[in-house]
VEXDOPA-104987 format. One line per 8 residues: number of its first residue (from 1); for each residue x, y, z of N, C-alpha, C, O. Coordinates in steps of 0.05 Angstrom, whole numbers. Example, Ala and Ser with C-alpha at 12.3 -4.5 7.8 and 13.67 -1.06 7.14 Angstrom:
# VEXDOPA-104987
1> 264 -114 156 246 -90 156 264 -66 156 285 -66 169 | 257 -45 142 273 -21 143 258 1 157 268 23 161
//
This chain:
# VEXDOPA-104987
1> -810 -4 -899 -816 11 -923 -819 -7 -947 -808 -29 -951 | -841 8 -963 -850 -21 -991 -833 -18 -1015 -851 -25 -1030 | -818 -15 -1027 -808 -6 -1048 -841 -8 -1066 -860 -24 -1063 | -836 22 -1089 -858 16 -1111 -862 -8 -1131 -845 -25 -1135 | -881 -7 -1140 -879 -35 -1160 -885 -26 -1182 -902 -8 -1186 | -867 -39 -1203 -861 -29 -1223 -882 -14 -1243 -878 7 -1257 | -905 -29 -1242 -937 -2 -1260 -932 21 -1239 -931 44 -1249 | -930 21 -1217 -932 44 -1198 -914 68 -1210 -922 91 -1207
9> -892 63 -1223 -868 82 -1238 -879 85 -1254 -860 81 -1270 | -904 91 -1272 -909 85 -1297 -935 109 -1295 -941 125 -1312 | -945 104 -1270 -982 116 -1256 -970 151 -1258 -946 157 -1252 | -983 164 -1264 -985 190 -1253 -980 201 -1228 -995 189 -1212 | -967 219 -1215 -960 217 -1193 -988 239 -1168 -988 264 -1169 | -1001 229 -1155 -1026 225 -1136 -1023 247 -1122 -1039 265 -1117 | -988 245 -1110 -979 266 -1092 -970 285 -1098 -956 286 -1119 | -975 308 -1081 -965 327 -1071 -947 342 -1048 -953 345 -1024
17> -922 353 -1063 -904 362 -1045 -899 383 -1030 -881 385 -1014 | -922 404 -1040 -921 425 -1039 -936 431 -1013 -948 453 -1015 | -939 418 -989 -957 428 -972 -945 446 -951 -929 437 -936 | -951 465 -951 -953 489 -922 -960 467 -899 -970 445 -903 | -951 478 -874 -953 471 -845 -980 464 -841 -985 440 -836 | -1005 488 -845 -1029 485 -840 -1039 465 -852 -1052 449 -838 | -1035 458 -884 -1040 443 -895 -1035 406 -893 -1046 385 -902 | -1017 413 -878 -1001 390 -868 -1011 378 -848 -1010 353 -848
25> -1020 391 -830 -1042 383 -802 -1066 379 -803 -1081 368 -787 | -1071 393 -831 -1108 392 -845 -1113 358 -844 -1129 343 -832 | -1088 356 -863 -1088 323 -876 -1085 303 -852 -1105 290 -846 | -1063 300 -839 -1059 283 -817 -1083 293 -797 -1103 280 -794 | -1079 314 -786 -1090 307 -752 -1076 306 -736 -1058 289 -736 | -1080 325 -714 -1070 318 -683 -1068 291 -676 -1049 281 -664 | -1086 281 -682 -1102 246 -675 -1082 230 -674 -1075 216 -656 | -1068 234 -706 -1057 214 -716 -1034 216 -705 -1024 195 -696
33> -1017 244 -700 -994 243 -687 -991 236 -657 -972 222 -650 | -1004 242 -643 -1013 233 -606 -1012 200 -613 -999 186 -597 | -1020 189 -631 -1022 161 -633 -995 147 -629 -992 126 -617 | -976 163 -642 -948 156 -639 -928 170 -618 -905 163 -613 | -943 191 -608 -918 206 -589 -920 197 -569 -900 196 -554 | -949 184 -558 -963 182 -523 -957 172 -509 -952 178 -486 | -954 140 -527 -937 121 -509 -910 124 -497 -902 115 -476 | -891 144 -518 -873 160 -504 -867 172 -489 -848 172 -474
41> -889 188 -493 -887 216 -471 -899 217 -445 -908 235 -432 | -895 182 -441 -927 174 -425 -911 187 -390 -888 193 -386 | -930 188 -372 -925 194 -346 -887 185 -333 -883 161 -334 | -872 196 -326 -846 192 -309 -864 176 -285 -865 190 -265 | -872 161 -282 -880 145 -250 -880 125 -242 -888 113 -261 | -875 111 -228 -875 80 -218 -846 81 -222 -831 99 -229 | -841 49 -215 -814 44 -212 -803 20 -229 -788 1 -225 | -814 29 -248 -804 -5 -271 -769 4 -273 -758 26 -277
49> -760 -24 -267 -731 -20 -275 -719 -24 -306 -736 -29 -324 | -698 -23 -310 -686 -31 -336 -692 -50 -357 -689 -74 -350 | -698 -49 -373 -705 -72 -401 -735 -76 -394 -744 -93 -409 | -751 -67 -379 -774 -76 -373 -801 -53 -396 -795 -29 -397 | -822 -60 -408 -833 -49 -419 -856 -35 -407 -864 -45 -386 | -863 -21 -412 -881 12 -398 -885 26 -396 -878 36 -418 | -899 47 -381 -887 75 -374 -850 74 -375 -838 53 -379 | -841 93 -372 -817 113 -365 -812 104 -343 -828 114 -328
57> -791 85 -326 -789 96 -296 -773 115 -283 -752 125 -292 | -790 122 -255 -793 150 -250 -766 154 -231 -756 176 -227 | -756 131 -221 -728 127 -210 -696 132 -227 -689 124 -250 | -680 150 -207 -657 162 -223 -642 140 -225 -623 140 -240 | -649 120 -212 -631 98 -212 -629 83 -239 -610 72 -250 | -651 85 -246 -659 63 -272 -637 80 -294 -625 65 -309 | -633 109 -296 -625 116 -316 -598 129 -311 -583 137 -329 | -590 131 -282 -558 146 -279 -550 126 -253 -564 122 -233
65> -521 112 -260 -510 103 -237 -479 118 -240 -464 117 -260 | -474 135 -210 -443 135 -212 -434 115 -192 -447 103 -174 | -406 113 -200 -389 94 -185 -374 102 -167 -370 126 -169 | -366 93 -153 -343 100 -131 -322 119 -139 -314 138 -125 | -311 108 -168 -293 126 -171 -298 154 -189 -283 170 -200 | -321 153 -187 -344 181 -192 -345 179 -232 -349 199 -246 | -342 156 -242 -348 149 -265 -388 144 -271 -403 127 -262 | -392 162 -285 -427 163 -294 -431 156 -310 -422 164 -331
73> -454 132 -308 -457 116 -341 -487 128 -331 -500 131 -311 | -488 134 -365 -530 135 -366 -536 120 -383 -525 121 -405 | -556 102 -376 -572 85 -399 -593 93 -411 -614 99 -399 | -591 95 -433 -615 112 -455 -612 93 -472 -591 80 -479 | -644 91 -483 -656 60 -502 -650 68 -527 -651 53 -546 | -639 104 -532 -634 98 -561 -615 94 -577 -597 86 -562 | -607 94 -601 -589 79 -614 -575 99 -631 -583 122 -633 | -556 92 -643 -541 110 -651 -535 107 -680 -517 93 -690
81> -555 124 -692 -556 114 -732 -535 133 -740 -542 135 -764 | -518 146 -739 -508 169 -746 -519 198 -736 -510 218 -748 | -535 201 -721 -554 225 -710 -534 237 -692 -533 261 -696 | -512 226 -667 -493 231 -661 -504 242 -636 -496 262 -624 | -531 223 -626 -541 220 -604 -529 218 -575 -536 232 -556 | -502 189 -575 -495 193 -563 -478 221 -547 -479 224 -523 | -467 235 -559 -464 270 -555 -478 284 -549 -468 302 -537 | -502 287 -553 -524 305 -556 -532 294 -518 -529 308 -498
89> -541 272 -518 -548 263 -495 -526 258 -482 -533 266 -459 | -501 250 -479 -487 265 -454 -488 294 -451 -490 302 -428 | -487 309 -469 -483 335 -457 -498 341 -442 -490 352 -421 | -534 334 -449 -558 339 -434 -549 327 -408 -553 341 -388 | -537 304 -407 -527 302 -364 -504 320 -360 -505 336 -341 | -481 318 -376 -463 340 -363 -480 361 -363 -474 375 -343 | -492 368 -370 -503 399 -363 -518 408 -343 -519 432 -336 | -528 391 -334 -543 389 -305 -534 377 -277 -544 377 -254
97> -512 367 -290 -500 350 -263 -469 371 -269 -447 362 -262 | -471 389 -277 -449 404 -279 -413 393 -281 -393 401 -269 | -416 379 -294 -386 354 -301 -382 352 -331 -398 347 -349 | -362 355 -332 -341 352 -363 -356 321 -370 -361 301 -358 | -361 336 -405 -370 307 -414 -349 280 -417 -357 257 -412 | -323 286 -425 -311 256 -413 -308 248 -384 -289 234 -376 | -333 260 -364 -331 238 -335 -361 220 -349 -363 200 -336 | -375 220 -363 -399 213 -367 -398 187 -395 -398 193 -419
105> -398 165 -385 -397 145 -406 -432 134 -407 -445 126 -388 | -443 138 -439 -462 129 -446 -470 99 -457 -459 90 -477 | -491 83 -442 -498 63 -452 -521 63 -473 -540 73 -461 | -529 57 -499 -541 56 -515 -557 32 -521 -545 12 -526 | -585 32 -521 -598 13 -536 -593 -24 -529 -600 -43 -543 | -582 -25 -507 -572 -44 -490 -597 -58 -474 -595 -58 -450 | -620 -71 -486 -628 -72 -478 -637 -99 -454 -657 -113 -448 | -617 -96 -447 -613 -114 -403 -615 -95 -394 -625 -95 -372
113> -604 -69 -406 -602 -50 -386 -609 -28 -382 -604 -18 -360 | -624 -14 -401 -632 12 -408 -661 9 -406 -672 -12 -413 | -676 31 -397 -712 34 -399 -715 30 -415 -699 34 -433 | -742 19 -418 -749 9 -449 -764 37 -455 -777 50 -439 | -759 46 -484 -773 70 -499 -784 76 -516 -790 99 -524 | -791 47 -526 -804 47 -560 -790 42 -580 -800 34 -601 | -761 46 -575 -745 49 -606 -736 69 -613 -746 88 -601 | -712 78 -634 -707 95 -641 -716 106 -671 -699 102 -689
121> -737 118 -677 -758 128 -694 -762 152 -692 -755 166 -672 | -779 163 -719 -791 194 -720 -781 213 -712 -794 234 -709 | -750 213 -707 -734 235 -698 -748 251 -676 -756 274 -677 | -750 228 -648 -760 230 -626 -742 232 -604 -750 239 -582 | -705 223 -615 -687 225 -590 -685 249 -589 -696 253 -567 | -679 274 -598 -677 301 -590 -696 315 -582 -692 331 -564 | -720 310 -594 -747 330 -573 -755 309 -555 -765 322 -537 | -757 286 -547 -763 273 -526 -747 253 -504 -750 250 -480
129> -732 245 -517 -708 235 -493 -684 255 -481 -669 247 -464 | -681 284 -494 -661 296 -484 -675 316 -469 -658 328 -455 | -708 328 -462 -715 332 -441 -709 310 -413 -694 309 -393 | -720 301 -422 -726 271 -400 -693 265 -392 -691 264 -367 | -677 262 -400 -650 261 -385 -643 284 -369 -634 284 -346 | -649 304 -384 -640 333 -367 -659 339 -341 -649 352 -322 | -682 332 -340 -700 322 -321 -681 297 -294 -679 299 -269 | -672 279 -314 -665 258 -291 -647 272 -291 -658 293 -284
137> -619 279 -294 -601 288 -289 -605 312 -275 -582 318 -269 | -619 329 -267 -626 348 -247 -639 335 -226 -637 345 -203 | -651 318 -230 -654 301 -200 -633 298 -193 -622 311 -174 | -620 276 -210 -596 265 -190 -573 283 -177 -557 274 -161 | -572 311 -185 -565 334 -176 -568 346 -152 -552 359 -139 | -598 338 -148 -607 354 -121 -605 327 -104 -602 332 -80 | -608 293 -113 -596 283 -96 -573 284 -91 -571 277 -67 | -557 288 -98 -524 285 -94 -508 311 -75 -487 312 -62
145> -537 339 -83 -535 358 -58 -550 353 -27 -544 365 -6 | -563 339 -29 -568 330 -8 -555 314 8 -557 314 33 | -532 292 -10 -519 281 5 -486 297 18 -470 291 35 | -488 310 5 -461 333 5 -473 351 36 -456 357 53 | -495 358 39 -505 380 54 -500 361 83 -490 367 105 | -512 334 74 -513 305 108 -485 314 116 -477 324 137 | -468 306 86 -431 304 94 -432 323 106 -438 323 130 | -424 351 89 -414 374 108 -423 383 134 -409 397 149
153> -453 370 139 -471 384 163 -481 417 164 -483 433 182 | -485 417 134 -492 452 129 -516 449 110 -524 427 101 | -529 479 104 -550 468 91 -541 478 53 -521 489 43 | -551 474 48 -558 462 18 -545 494 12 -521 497 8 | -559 509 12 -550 539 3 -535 547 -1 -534 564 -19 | -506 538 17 -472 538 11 -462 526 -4 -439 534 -10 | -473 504 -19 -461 483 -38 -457 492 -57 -478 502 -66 | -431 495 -76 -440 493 -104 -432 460 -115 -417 445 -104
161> -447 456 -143 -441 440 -161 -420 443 -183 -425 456 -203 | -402 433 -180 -381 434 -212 -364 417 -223 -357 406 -201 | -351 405 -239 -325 386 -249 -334 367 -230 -315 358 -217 | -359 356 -224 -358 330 -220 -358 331 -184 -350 310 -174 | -364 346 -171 -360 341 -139 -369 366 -130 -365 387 -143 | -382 367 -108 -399 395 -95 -376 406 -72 -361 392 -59 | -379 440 -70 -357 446 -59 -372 462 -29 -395 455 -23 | -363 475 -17 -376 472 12 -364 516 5 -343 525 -4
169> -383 527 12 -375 552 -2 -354 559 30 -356 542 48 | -339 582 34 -320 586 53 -301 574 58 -278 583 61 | -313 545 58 -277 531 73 -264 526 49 -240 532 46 | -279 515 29 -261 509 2 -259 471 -4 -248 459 -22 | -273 463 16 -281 437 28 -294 426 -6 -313 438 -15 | -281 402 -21 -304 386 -41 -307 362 -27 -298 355 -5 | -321 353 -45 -331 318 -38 -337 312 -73 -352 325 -88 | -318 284 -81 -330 281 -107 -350 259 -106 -349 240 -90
177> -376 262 -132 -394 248 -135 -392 225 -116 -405 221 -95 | -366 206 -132 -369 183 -126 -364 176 -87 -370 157 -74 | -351 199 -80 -358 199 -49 -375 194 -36 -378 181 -15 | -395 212 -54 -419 210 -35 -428 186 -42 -435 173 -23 | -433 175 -65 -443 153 -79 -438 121 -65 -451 100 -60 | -414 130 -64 -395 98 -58 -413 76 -68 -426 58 -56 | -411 83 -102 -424 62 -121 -450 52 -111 -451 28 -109 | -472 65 -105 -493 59 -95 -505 72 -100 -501 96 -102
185> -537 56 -104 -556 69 -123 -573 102 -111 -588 105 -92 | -566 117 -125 -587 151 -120 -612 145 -114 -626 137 -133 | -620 147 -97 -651 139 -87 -663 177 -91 -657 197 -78 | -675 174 -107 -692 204 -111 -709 194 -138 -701 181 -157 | -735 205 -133 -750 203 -168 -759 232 -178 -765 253 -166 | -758 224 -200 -769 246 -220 -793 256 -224 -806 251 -245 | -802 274 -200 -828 283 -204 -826 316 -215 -806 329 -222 | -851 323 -215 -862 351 -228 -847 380 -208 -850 405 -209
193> -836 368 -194 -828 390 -184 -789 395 -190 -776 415 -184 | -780 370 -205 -751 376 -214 -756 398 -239 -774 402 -256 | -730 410 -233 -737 428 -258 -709 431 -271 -691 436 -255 | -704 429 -296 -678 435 -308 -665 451 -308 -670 465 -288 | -644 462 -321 -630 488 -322 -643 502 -352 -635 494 -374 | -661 519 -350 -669 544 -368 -650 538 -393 -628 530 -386 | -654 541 -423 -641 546 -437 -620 560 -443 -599 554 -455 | -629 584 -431 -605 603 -427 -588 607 -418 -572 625 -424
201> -587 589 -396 -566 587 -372 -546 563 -386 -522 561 -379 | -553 553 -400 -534 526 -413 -506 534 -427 -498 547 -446 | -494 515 -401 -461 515 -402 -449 493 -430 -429 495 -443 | -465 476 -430 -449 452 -443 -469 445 -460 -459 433 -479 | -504 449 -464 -516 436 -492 -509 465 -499 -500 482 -485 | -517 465 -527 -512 487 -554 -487 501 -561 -482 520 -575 | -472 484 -546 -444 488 -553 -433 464 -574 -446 445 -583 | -411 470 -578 -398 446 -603 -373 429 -581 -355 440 -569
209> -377 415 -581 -361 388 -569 -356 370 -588 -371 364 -606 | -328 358 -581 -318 332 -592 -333 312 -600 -348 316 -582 | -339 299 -608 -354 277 -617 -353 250 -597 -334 235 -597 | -376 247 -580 -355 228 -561 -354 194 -578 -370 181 -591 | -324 187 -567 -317 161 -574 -313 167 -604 -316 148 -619 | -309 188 -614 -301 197 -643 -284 186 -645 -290 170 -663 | -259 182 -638 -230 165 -649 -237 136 -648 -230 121 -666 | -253 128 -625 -260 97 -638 -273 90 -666 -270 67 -677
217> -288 113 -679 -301 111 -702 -289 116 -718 -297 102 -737 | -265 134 -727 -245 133 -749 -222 122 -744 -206 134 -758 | -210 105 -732 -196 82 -723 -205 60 -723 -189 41 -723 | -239 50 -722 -249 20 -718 -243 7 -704 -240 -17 -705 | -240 27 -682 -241 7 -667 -271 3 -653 -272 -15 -636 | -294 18 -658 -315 16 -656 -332 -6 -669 -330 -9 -693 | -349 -23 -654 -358 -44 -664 -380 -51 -675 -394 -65 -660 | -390 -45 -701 -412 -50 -712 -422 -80 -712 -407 -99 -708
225> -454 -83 -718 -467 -104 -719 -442 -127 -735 -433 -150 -730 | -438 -109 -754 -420 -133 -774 -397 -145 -765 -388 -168 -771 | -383 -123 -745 -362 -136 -731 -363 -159 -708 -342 -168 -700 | -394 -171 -695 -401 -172 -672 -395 -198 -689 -403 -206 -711 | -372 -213 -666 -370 -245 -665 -382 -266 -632 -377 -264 -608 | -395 -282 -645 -401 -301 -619 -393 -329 -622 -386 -339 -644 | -393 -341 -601 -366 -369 -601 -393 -387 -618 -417 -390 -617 | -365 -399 -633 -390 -416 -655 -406 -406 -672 -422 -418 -686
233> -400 -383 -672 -416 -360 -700 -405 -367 -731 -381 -364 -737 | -423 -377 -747 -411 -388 -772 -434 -366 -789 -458 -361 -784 | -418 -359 -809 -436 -346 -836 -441 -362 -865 -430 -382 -874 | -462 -347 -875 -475 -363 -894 -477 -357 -925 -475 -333 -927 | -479 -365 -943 -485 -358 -966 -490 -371 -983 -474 -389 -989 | -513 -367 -997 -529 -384 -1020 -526 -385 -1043 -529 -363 -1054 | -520 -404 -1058 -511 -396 -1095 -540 -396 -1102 -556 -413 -1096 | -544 -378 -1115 -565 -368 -1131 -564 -382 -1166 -548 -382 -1184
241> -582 -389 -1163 -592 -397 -1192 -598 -364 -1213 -605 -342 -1206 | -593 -373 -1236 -592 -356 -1261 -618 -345 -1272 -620 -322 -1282 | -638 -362 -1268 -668 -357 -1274 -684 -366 -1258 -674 -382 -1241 | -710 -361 -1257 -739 -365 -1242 -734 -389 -1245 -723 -397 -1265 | -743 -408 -1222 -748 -437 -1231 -735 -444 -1236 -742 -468 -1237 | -709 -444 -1242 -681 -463 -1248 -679 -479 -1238 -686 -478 -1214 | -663 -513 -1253 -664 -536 -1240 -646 -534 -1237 -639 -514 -1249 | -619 -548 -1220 -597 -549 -1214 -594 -581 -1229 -607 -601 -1222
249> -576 -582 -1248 -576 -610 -1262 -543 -623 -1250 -543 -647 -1244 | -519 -609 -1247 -500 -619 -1231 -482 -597 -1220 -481 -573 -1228 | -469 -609 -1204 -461 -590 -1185 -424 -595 -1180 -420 -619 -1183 | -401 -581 -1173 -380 -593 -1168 -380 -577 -1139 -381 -553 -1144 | -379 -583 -1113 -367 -575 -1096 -344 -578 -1080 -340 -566 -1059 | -328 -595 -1090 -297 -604 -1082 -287 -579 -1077 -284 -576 -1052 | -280 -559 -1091 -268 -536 -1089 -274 -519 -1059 -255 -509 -1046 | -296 -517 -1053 -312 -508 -1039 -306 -527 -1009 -302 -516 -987
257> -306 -549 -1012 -312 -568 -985 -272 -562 -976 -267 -560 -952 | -250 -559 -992 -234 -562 -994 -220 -534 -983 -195 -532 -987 | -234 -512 -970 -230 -502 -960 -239 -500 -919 -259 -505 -905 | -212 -490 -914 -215 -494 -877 -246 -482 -869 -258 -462 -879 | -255 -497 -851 -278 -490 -843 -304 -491 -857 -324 -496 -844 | -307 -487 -883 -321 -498 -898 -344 -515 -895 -335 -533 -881 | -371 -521 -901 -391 -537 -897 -413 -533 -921 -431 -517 -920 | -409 -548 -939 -431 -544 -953 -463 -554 -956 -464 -575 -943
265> -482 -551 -963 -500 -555 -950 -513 -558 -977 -510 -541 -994 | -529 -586 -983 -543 -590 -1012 -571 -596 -1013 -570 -620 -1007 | -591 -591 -1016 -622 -603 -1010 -635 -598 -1037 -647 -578 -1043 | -632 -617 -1052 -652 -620 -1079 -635 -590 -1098 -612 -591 -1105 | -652 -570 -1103 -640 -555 -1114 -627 -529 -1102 -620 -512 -1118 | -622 -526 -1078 -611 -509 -1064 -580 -514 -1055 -572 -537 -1048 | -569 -500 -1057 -544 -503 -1049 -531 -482 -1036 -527 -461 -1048 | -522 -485 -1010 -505 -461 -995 -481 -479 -974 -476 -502 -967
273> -474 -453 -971 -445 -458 -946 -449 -449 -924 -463 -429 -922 | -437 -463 -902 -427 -441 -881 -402 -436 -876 -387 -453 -886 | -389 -413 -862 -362 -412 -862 -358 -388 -830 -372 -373 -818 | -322 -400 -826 -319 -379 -800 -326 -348 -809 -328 -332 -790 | -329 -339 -832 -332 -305 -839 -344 -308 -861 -346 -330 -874 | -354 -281 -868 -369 -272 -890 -350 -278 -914 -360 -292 -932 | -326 -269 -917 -310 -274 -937 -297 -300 -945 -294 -304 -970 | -289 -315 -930 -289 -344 -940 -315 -350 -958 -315 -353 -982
281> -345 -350 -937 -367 -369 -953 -370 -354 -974 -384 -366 -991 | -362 -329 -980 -368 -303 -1005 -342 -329 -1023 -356 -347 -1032 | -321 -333 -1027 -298 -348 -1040 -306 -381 -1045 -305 -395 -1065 | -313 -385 -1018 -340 -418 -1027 -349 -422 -1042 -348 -443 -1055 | -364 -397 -1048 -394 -402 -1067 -379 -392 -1087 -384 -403 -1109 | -357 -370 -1090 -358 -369 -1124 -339 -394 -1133 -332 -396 -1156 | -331 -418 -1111 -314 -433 -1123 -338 -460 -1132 -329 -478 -1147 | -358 -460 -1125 -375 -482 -1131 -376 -481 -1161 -373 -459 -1173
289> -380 -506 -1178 -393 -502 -1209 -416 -515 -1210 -412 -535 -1196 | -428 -516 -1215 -466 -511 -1221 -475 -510 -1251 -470 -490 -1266 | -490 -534 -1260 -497 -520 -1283 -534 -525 -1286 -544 -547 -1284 | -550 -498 -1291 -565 -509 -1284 -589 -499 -1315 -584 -483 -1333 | -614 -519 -1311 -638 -522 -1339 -652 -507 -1320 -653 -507 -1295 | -666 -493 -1344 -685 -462 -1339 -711 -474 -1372 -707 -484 -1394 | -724 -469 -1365 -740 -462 -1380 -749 -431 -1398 -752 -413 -1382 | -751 -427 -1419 -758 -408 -1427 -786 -386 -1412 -802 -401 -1403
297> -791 -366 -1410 -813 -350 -1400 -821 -331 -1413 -801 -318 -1418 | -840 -322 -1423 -857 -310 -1448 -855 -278 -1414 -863 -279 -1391 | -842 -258 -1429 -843 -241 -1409 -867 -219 -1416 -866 -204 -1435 | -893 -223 -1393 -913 -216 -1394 -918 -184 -1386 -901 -172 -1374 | -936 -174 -1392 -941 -139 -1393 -934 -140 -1357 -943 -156 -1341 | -915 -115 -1350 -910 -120 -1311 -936 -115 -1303 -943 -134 -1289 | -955 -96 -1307 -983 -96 -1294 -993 -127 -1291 -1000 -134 -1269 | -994 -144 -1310 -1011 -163 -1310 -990 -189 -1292 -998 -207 -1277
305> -966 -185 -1298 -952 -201 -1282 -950 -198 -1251 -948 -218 -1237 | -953 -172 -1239 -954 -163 -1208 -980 -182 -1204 -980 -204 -1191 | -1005 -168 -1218 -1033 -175 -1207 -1036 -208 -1203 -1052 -220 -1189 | -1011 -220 -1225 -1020 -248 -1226 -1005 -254 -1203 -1017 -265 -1184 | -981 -248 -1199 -974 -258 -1171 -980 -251 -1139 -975 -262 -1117 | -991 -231 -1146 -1002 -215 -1118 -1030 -239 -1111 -1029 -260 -1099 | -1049 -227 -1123 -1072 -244 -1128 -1079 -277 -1109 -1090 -285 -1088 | -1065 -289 -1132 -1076 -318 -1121 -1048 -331 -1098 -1045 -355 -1093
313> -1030 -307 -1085 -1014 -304 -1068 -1029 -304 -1048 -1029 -323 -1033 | -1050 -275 -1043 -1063 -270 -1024 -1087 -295 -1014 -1089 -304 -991 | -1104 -305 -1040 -1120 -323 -1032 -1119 -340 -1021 -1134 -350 -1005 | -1090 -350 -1032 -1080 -383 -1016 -1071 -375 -997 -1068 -395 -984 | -1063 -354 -983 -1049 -342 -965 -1079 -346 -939 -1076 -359 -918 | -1102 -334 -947 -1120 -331 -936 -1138 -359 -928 -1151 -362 -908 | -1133 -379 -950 -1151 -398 -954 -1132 -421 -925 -1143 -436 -909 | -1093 -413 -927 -1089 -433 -921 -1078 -417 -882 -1060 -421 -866
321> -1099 -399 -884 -1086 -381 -856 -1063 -373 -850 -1056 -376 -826 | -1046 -361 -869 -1022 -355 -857 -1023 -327 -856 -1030 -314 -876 | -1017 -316 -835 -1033 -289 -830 -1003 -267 -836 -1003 -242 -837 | -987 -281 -838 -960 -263 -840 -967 -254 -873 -968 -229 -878 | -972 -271 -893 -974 -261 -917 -996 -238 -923 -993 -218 -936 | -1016 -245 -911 -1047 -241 -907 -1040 -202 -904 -1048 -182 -917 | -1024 -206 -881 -1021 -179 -870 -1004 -165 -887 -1012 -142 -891 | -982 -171 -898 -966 -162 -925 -982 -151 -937 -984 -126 -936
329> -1000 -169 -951 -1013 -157 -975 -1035 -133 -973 -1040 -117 -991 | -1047 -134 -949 -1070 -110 -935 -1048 -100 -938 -1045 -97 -962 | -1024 -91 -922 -1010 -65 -920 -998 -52 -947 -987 -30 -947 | -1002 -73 -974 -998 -74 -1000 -1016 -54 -1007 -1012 -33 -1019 | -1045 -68 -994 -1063 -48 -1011 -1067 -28 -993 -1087 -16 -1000 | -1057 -18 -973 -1059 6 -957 -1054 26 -973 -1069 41 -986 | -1020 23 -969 -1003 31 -986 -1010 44 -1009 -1004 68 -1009 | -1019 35 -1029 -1031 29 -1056 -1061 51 -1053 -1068 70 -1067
337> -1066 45 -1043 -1092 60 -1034 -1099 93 -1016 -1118 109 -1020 | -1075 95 -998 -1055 115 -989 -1068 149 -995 -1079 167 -981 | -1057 145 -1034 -1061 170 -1041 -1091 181 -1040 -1098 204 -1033 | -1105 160 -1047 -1128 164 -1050 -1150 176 -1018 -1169 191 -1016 | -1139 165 -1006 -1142 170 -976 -1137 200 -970 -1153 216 -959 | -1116 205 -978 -1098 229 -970 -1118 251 -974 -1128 267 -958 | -1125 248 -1010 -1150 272 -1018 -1171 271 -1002 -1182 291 -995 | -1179 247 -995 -1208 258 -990 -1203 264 -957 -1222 274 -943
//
């Protein structure tokens, strides 16, 4: 996303908020939305495994393994922004594999291990990945009755599914998951003829459940990006100069080097640290003293100051092929250009 630029707060506003549904489809287009759903919603077929990019694969394997001791992890590529996905999509397998959502541990956005899916965007995990699990997870259902029907030596019709293990109707006979499983991969795929459980029949989605792994999240013991340490992982931080163009004329870093772990780092007018954590090199840098010559700057109308730096940004950008800036600035004037598009 672009943030506006500052004449842009100043322009008349182009848009309109007020659009009706119809009106809303007038403007975009079918076109434009298929452009982004398709690759998604593309065919369940072939057999690409995990982390691999593609179609969907059409194998239960790729997306549900139970274990021996009838523990079910599903790998799903999406991620978990606060949407509270992970819940939403276990329930969609407990619900079809008929098992309490704590037998069902979810892997997320892992990607060694999960189908690749595009990303998590456009508020696409609930209308398109929680079919598609309830899909695989009703496969792996009617495989796991199939293997129950081999065990018992009866046919399919007597079985029920429930809490995790199929029961043999009369004798009173179960077998759990992981029995039949004995940690080995479900050989069945997901074609047009699996069919889910009806809306209406639903035991476990549209109900309210616990939040799963909720106590790891108000305890912390759940591990965000920020928490993630790797051996030899050092952090960074840059002392920032006071004005545009500032010279750095001297510098004291004793203070700074004089702390454990510590590394300061000096190149002409730049100056930063690294450190074992964010909060040391944050205590580094305010211990450095710096004093630095700035020149005065005649502060110019912002229209004329954007244009001057946008401008001969793009040219030299263009003149000297660097196609990363190049492309910035087109999506600058997309952007910019946008409203105008919209009307006509």
């Amino acid at each position: 996303m672009i943030a506006p630029e500052m004449y842009e707060l100043e322009a008349p506003l182009p848009y309109r908020f007020d659009l009706g549904r119809r009106d809303f489809f007038k403007i975009l287009g079918c076109g434009v939305l298929a452009v982004f759903v398709e690759p998604i919603l593309g065919q369940e077929s072939g057999s690409r495994g995990r982390g691999n990019r593609g179609g969907a694969p059409g194998d239960v394997s790729a997306w549900i393994h139970i274990a021996e001791d009838g523990t079910i992890t599903v790998f799903c590529g999406k991620t978990e922004w606060g949407q509270n996905v992970r819940t939403s999509m276990t329930q969609a397998v407990a619900e079809e594999l008929r098992t309490p959502v704590s037998m069902i541990k979810m892997v997320l956005a892992d990607t060694q291990l999960v189908p690749y899916d595009a990303g998590t965007f456009g508020s696409q995990s609930t209308p398109q990945m929680a079919p598609r699990l309830h899909r695989v997870a009703a496969a792996a259902r009617e495989a796991l009755v199939d293997l129950a029907a081999e065990h018992f030596k009866v046919d399919r019709g007597v079985l029920t599914v429930a809490d995790g293990k199929i029961t043999r109707a009369g004798g009173g006979e179960s077998v759990g998951f992981g029995q039949l499983t004995k940690g080995q991969k479900l050989v069945r795929q997901v074609d047009d003829k699996i069919q889910a459980t009806p809306a209406s029949e639903w035991k476990v989605c549209g109900t309210s459940v616990p939040k799963v792994n909720g106590r790891d999240f108000v305890t912390g013991k759940h591990k965000y990006t920020s928490d993630v340490k790797l051996p030899g992982m050092l952090h960074a931080k840059v002392l920032r100069p006071p004005a545009f163009e500032a010279t750095l004329t001297s510098v004291d870093t004793k203070a700074a080097e004089a702390m454990p772990g510590v590394t300061v780092v000096r190149d002409g007018n730049f100056v930063g640290v690294t450190a074992p954590d964010s909060l040391t090199a944050q205590h580094a840098i305010n211990a450095i003293r710096a004093e630095w010559s700035s020149k005065p700057h005649n502060r110019p109308a912002r229209k004329s100051l954007i244009i001057s730096r946008k401008t001969p940004a793009r040219e030299a950008a263009e003149a000297e092929g660097d196609e990363v800036v190049v492309a910035v600035a087109q999506l600058v004037r997309l952007r910019m250009d946008w409203p105008r598009r919209m009307r006509n």
